[in-house]
Kinemage of the C-alpha trace (Angstrom):
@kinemage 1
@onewidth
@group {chain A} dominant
@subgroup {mainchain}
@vectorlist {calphas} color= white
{ca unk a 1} P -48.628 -53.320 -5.071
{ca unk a 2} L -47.829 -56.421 -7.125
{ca unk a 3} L -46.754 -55.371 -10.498
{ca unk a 4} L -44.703 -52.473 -10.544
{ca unk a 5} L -43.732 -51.908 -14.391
{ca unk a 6} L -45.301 -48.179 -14.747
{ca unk a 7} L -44.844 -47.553 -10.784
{ca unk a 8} L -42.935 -44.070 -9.407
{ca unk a 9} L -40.948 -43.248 -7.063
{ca unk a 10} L -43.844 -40.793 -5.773
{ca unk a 11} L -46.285 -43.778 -5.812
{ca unk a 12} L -43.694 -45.958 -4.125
{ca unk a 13} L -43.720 -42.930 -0.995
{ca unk a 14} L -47.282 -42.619 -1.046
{ca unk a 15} L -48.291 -46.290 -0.963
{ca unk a 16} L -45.433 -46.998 1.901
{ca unk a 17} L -47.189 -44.421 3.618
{ca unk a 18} L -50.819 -45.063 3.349
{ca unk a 19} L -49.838 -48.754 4.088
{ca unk a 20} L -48.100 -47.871 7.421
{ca unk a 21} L -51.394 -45.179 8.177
{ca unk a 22} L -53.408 -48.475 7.739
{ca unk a 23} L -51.497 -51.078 9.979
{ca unk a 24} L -51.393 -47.730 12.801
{ca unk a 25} L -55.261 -47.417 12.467
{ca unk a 26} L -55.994 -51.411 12.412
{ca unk a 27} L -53.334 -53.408 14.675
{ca unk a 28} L -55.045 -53.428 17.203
{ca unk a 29} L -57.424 -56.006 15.596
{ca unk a 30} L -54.820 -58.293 13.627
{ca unk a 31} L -54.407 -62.155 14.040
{ca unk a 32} L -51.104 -63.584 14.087
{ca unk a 33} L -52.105 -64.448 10.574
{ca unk a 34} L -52.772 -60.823 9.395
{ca unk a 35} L -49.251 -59.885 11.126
{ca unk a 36} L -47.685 -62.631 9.016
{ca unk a 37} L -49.130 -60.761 5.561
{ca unk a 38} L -48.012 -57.484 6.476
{ca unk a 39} L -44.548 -58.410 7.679
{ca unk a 40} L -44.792 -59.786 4.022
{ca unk a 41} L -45.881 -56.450 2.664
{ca unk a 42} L -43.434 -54.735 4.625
{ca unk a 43} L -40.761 -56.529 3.854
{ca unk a 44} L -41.233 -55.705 0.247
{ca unk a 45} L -41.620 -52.186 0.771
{ca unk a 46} L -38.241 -52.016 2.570
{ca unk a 47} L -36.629 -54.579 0.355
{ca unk a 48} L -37.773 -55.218 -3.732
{ca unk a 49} L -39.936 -52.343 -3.613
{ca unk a 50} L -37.060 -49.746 -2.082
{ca unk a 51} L -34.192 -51.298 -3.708
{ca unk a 52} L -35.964 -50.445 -7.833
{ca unk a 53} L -35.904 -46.202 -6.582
{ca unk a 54} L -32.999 -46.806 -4.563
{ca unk a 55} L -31.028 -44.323 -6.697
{ca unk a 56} L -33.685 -42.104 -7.028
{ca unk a 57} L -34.429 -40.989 -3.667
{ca unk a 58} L -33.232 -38.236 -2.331
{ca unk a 59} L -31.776 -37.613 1.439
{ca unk a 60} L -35.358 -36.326 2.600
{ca unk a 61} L -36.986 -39.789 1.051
{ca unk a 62} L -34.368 -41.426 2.683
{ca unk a 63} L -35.165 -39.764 6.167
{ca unk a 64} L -39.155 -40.081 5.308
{ca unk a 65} L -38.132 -44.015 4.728
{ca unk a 66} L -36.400 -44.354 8.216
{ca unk a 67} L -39.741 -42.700 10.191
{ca unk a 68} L -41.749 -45.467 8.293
{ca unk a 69} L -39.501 -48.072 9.053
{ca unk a 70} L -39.398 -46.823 13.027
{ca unk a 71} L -43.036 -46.288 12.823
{ca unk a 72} L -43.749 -50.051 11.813
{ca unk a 73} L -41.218 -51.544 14.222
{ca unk a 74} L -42.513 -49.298 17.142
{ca unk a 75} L -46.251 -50.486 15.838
{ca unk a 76} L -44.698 -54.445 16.395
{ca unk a 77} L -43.547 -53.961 19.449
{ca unk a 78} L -46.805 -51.835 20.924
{ca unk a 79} L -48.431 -54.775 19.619
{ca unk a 80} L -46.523 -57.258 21.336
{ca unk a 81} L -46.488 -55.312 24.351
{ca unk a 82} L -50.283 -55.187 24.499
{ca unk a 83} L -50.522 -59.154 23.690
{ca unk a 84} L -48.014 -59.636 26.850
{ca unk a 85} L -49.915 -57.425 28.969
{ca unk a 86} L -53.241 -59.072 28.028
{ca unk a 87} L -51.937 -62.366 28.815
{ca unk a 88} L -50.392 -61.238 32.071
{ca unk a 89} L -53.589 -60.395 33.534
{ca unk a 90} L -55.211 -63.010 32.457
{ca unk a 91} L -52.514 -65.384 34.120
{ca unk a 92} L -53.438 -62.958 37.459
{ca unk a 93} L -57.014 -63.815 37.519
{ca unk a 94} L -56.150 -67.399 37.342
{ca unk a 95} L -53.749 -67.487 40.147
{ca unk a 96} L -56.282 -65.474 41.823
{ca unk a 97} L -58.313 -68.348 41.210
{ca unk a 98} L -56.140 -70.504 42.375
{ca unk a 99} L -55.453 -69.091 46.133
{ca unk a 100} L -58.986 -68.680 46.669
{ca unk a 101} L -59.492 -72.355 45.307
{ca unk a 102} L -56.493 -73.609 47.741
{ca unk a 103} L -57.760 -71.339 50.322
{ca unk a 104} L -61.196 -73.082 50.662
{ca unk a 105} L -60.102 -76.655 50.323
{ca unk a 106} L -57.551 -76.011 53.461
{ca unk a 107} L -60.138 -74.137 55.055
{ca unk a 108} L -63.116 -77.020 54.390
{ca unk a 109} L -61.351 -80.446 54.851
């Protein structure tokens, strides 16, 4: 979205949308390096991007703003939740591991 000279208020709605659509259908799959570009992106839709139609939005683009912004954060944090998770079981297996390992070098001096 990188030149917005001729860009609407409409387009600014639509493309905030259709960007959030994409980061709910593809998160799942992002690096911490794709995170770190659309933190970027988002941060320009809710800051350079919002603030040239700031006066132009009405109360209903306002509330349609706020569901985007709670649907990206909520996004992050599913995100994060599912890293944590992922790592946490992956830390069980290796204690798992290592009481079985312990287990048979007690049992087999």
């Amino acid at each position: 979205m990188s030149g917005c000279a001729h860009y609407s208020k409409d387009n600014y709605l639509a493309d905030f949308t259709d960007f959030i659509s994409t980061v709910e259908a593809e998160y799942k799959d992002y690096s911490e390096s794709n995170w770190v570009e659309r933190d970027a992106e988002y941060q320009s839709f809710i800051g350079e991007y919002y603030e040239q139609y700031r006066e132009k939005l009405t109360s209903e683009d306002q509330r349609a703003i706020g569901k985007l912004k709670a649907k990206y954060q909520t996004i992050k944090v599913k995100d994060s939740a599912d890293r944590m998770i992922d790592k946490v079981g992956d830390g069980l297996k290796q204690l798992e591991g290592i009481i079985e390992g312990v287990t048979e070098t007690i049992s087999n001096p």
